[in-house]
Structures are given as structure tokens and as C-alpha cells.
C-alpha positions as CSV (number, residue, x, y, z in Angstrom):
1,X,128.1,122.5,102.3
2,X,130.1,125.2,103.7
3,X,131.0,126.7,99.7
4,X,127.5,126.5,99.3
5,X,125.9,128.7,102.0
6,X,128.2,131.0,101.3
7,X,127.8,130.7,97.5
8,X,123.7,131.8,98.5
9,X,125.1,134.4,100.6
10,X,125.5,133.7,104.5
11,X,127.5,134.8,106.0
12,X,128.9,132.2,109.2
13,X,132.3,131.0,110.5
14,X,130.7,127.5,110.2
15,X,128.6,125.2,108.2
16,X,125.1,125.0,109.1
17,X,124.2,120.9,108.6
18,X,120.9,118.9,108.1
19,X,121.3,116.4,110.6
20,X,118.1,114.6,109.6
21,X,118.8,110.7,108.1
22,X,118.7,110.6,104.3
23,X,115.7,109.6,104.1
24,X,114.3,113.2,104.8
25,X,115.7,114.0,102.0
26,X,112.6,113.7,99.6
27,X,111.1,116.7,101.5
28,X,114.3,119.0,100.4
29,X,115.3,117.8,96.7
30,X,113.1,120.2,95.2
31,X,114.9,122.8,96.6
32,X,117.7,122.4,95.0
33,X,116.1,123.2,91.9
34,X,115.1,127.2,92.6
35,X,116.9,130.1,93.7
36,X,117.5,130.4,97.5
37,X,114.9,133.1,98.0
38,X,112.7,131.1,95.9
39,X,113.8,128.2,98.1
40,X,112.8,130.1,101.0
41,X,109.4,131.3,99.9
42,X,108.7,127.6,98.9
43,X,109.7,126.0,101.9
44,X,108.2,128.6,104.6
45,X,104.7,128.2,102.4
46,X,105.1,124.2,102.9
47,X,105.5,124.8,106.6
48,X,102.4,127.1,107.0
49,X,100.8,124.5,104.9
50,X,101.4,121.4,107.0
51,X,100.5,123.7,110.2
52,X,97.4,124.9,108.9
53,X,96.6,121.7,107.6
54,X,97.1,119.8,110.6
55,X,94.9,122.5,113.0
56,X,92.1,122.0,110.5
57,X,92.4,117.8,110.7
58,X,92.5,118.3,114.7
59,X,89.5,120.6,114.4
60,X,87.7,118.3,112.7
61,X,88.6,115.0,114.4
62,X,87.1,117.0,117.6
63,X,83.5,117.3,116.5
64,X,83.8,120.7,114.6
65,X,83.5,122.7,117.9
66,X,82.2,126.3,116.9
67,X,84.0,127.4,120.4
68,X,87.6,128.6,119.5
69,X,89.7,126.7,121.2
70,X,91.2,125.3,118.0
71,X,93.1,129.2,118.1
72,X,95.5,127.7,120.5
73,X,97.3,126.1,117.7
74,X,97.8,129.4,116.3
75,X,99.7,130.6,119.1
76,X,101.4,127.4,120.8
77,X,104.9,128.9,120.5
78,X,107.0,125.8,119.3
79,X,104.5,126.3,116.8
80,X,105.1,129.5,115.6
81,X,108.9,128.7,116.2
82,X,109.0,125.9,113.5
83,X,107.1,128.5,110.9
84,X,109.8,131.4,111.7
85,X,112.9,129.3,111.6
86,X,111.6,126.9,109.0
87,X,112.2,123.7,111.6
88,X,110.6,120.0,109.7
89,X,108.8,119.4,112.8
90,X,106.1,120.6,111.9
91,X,106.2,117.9,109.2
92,X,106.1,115.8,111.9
93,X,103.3,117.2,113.4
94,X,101.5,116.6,109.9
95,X,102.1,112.8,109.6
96,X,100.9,112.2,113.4
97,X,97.8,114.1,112.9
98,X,97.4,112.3,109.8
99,X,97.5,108.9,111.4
100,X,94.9,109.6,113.8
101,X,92.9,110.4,111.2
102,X,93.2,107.7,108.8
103,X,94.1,104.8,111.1
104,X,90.6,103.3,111.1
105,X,89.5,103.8,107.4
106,X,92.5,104.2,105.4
107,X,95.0,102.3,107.7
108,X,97.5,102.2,104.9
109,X,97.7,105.9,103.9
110,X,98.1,106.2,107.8
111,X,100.9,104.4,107.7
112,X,102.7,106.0,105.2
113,X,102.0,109.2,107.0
114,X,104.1,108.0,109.6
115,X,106.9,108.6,107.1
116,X,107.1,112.2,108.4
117,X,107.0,110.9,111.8
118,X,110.2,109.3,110.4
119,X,111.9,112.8,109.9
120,X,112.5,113.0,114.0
121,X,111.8,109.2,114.8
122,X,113.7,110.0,118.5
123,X,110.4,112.2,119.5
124,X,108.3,108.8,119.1
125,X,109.9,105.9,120.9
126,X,107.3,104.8,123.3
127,X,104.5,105.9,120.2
128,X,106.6,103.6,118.6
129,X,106.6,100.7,120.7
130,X,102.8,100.8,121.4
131,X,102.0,101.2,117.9
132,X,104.4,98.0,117.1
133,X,102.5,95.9,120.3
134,X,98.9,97.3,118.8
135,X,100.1,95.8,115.3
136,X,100.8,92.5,116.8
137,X,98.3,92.3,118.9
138,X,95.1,92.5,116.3
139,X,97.7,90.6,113.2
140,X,96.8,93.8,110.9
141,X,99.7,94.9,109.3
142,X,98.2,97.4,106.9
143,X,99.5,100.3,109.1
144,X,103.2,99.2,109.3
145,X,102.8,97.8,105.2
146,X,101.7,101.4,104.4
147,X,104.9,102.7,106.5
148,X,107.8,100.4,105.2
149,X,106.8,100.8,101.5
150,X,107.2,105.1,101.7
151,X,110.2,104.4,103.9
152,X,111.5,102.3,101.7
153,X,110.9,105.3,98.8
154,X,112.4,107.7,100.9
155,X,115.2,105.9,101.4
156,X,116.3,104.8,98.0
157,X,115.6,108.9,96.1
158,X,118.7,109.7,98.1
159,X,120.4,106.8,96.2
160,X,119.7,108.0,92.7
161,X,121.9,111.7,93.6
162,X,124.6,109.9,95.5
163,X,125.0,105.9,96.0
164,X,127.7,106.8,98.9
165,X,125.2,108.8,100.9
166,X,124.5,106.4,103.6
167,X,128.2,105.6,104.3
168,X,129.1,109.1,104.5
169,X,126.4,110.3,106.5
170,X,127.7,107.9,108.9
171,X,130.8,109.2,109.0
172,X,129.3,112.7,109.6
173,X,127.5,111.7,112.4
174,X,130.5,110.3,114.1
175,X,133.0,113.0,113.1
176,X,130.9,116.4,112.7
177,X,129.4,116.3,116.2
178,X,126.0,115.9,116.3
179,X,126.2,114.0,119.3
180,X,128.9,117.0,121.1
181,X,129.0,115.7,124.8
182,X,130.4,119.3,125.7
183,X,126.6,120.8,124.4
184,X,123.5,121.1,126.6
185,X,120.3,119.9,125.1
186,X,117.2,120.9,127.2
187,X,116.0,117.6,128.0
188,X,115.2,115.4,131.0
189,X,117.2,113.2,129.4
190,X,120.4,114.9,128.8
191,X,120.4,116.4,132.8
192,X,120.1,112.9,133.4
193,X,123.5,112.1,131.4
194,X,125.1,115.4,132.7
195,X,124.4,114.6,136.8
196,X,125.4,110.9,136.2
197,X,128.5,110.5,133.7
198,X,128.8,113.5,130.7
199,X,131.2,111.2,128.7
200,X,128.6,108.2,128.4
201,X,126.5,109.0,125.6
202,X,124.3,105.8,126.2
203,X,123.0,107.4,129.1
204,X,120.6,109.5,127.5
205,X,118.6,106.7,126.2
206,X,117.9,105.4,129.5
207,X,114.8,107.5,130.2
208,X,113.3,106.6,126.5
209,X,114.1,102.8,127.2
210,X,111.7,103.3,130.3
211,X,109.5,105.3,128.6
212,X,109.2,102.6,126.1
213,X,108.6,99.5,128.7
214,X,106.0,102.1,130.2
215,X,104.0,102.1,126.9
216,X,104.2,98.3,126.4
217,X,102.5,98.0,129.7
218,X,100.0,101.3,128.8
219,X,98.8,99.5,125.8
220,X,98.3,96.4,127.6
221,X,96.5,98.1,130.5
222,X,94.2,99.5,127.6
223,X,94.4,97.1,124.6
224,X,90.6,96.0,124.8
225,X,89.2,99.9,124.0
226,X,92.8,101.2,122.3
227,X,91.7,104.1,120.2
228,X,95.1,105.9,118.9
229,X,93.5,109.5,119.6
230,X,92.2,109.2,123.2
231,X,95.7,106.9,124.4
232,X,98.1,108.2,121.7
233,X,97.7,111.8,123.3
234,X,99.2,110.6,126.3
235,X,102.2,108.0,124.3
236,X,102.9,111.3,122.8
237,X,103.7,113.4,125.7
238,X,105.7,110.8,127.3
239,X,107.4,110.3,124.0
240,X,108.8,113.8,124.2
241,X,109.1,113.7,127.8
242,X,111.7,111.1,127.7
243,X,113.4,111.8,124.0
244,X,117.3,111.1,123.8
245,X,117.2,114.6,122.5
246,X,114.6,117.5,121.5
247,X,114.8,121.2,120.8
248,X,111.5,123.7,122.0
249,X,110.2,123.9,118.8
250,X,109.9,119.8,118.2
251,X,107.4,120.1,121.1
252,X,104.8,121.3,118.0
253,X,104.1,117.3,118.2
254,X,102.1,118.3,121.2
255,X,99.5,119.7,119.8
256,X,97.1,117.0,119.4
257,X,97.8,115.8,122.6
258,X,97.3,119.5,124.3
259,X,93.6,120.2,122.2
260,X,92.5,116.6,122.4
261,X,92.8,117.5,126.5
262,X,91.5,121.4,125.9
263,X,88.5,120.1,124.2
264,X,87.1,117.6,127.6
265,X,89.0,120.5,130.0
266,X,87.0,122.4,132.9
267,X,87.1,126.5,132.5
268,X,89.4,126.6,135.7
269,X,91.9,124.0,133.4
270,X,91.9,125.8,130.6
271,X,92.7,129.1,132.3
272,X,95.8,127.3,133.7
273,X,96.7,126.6,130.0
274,X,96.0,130.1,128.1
275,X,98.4,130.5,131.2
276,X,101.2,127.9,130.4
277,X,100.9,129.4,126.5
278,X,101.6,132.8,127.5
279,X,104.4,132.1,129.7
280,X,106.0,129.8,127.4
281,X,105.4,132.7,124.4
282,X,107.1,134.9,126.3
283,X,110.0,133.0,126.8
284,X,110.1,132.9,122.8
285,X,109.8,136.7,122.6
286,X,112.4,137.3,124.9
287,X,115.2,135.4,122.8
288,X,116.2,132.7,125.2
289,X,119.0,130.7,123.7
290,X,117.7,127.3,122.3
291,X,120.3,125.7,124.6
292,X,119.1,127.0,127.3
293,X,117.9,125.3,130.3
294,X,114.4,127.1,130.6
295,X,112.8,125.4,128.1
296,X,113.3,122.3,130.3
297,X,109.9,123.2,132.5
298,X,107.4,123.5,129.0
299,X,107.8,120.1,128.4
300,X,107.1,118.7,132.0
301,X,104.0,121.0,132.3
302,X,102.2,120.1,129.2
303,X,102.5,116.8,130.5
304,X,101.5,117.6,133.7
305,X,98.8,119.7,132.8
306,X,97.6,117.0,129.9
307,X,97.1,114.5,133.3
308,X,95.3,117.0,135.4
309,X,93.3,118.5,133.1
310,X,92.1,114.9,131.9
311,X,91.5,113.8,135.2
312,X,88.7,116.5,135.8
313,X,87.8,116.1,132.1
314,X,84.4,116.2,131.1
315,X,82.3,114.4,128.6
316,X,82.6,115.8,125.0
317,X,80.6,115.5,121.8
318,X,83.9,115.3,119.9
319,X,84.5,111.5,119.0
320,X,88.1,110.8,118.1
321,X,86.3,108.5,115.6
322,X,84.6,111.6,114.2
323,X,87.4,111.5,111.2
324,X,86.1,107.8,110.3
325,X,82.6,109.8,109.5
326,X,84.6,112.2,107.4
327,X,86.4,109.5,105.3
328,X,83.8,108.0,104.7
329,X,81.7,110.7,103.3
């Protein structure tokens, strides 16, 4: 990997790795097959593309409000983060908003949206787990069937380039150090694993293991009138609340959690949020390292912001079923 950056011209002291599973592989094949800036171009086109794409499905699955506050996805800075450095979580952010829009009229092409879910699977742990006790629950497998068959693609492409590429990814991940214990990640979960015991990896999945009890119990609290929209906003939050591990620009996943809320918010809500997006775009501007423990407070306040804001929510026009009305047309 190393002889090849440089090959294409950068210029480092060490290899910069993919650490995504094979199975995001599909997404960057293609690649391969053009000239780096080409490469670029391509790729940073694919990103606008799937945020673009996914503010116009959000937009649409609330009610086609002519007010603007669809803009804040425009300017969310994880957002604009993933566009500038190119990050596949906005891909991410793509296949969620996908499955809350398909889930009730196309529930296998929302399942294989999931697939790009798959690209980051730690950010959705307790999503995870609610969507697996939903699935039992009502014995309608169309949503996991849709998900296991264009897993099961994206696992076996790698296959046909290198048979070995399972085994040695392995081998990366235990020997190249994508699980350093020395580096800070800025999550809840890894101060946790710093204050208690730095050397015990397993630590860091505690708060994801409650997280994911917590949504068992969520869904059964609310199984009767589950709709994946109104109760997946908040699995989401607390997905990347408690994630074993999650960089400032993953939190782009918020964003259909964050409007869903915007869209029911009261004015004085909403002016605490254009407040919470300014601050947190400023901390972008001003080049804070990604390691760095400030971007620890963005993801406890859209959280906490996401639960105030709905508690003094208003009634809205927008139905989260609104995309079945689409699909159906």
C-alpha cells in the first residue's frame, strides 16, 4: 500500500490504510481502474452524490416543507467534513436514509440499503438490535433477506481479486494497529476504557452492550406503534452515543435523527440548534485535531438536544410514512 501512494504521489513517512472490512470494497474497485485525480474527481462526485441524495429523501419523507430547514444538512459540519476529506460515512448516511424510506413498501430494497450501513456497522449496534427484535417480532424477514443477499455480494467481489483477503485482513487488524491502545478516540466510550483500565480493549464495548439491552427494551416499550422514522431517530443517537469507536465526521448519521426533531421543534429549540451547528462549525474551521477531546461534547448535545427538543415538539404535517405515498406513486 505504502509503494503505491507514493507511486500516485504522496508524500508520508507512513502508509495511509482502509480499515473498513472487505466487504466495502465494492464501493472502491472502480477506482482502481482510473488515474488518481480521476479517482479523486470520481469519488468526491459519489460523495456529494449520496449527501445530496440523502437531504432530498429526508426532505421528502418530512412532508415537502417549503420552510428551509432542510439547509441544515448543508451545513452540519460532519457533513461537510465527509465531502472535504472524502470519509464513506456519508455512504452510510445514504443506506440509513434509504431504509426509512423503503422499509414499508419496498422492505427488501431497504434491506439491502443497509449494506452501506455495513461499511461502519460499530455506529449501529443498538439500531441493530432493535431492528433484529422488530424482525422477530412481526416473522417478516424481507428486510434482513434483502440485507444478507447484498452482503453476501459484497463479501464474495473481494474474493474474485484476492481469495487470501479475509485471512490477511485479519492479520492487519491485529498487527497494524487499528485498535492502538496508546491513541485517543473521542468517544464516551473510549474515556470510559482510559479512566477504568487502558490495556483492556473489551472495555470499550461495554457502553454499546448497554446501549444495546436499552434498545431491546425501547422497542418493546414501543413495539405496538414501532415506525422506524419516529423511534429509529432516537436508536440512532444512542447508537453513536455509545459506539466502541467513532470519528466527528461519522456523526453525518445524525442527520435524520437531528431534522426528523427540527421539523416538530419550537422556534426557541431550533435557535438552540442553528446554535449547536455554528459552534460545532467552528470547531471544524479552527482545525482541531480529529483526536481531540472536543469533539466529545457534539455528540452528547445532539442527543441531548434531540430529547429536549422532542419533548416540547409540536404536531407536524410531515408523516414519516409520507415516503410510502411517494413509492407508491
Amino acid at each position: 500500500i505504502f509503494a503505491i501512494e507514493r507511486s500516485a504521489g504522496k508524500r508520508a513517512l507512513q502508509p495511509i490504510i482502509m480499515f473498513n472490512p472487505p466487504s466495502a470494497l465494492f464501493l472502491t474497485l472502480p477506482l482502481g481502474a482510473v488515474r488518481p485525480r480521476a479517482g479523486y474527481l470520481l469519488w468526491s462526485l459519489c460523495v456529494l452524490g449520496a449527501w445530496l441524495g440523502s437531504i432530498h429523501l429526508l426532505w421528502i419523507m418530512n412532508g415537502r416543507q417549503k420552510n428551509s430547514l432542510h439547509l441544515i444538512a448543508y451545513v452540519f459540519a460532519p457533513a461537510v467534513a465527509c465531502f472535504v476529506l472524502g470519509q464513506m460515512a456519508v455512504f452510510a448516511l445514504l443506506g440509513l436514509t434509504l431504509f426509512f424510506y423503503f422499509y414499508r413498501v419496498r422492505p427488501w430494497m431497504a434491506g439491502a440499503a443497509l449494506l452501506l450501513c455495513a461499511l461502519k456497522p460499530h455506529l449501529f449496534l443498538p439500531f441493530g438490535a432493535a431492528l433484529l427484535a422488530w424482525t422477530i417480532t412481526r416473522k417478516d424477514y424481507r428486510v434482513l433477506s434483502g440485507a444478507a443477499v447484498a452482503f453476501a455480494i459484497s463479501c464474495a467481489v473481494p474474493l474474485i481479486f484476492d481469495p487470501s483477503i479475509y485471512l490477511q485482513y485479519a492479520a492487519m487488524s491485529r498487527s497494524s494497529g487499528v485498535m492502538v491502545k496508546a491513541a485517543f478516540i473521542p468517544t464516551l466510550s473510549e474515556v470510559l476504557r482510559f479512566a477504568v483500565d487502558p490495556n483492556d480493549f473489551w472495555i470499550q464495548f461495554l457502553p454499546a452492550a448497554a446501549g444495546c439491552l436499552w434498545a431491546l427494551w425501547y422497542f418493546h416499550r414501543h413495539s405496538d406503534e414501532w415506525d422506524w422514522y419516529r423511534h429509529g431517530a432516537l436508536a440512532v443517537l444512542v447508537s453513536f452515543l455509545v459506539a466502541p469507536y467513532a470519528w466527528y465526521f461519522d456523526a453525518v448519521i445524525l442527520l435524520p435523527s437531528l431534522l426528523y426533531a427540527a421539523y416538530r421543534a419550537r422556534p426557541g429549540a431550533l435557535a438552540v440548534l442553528f446554535l449547536l451547528l455554528a459552534a460545532d462549525g467552528a470547531q471544524m474551521l479552527l482545525l482541531t485535531p480529529v483526536q481531540s477531546a472536543w469533539y466529545l461534547w457534539p455528540g452528547v448535545a445532539w442527543a441531548a438536544w434531540y430529547l429536549w427538543a422532542m419533548r416540547g415538539s409540536r404536531s407536524s404535517p410531515a408523516l414519516p410514512a409520507g415516503a410510502s405515498t411517494v413509492c407508491q406513486r
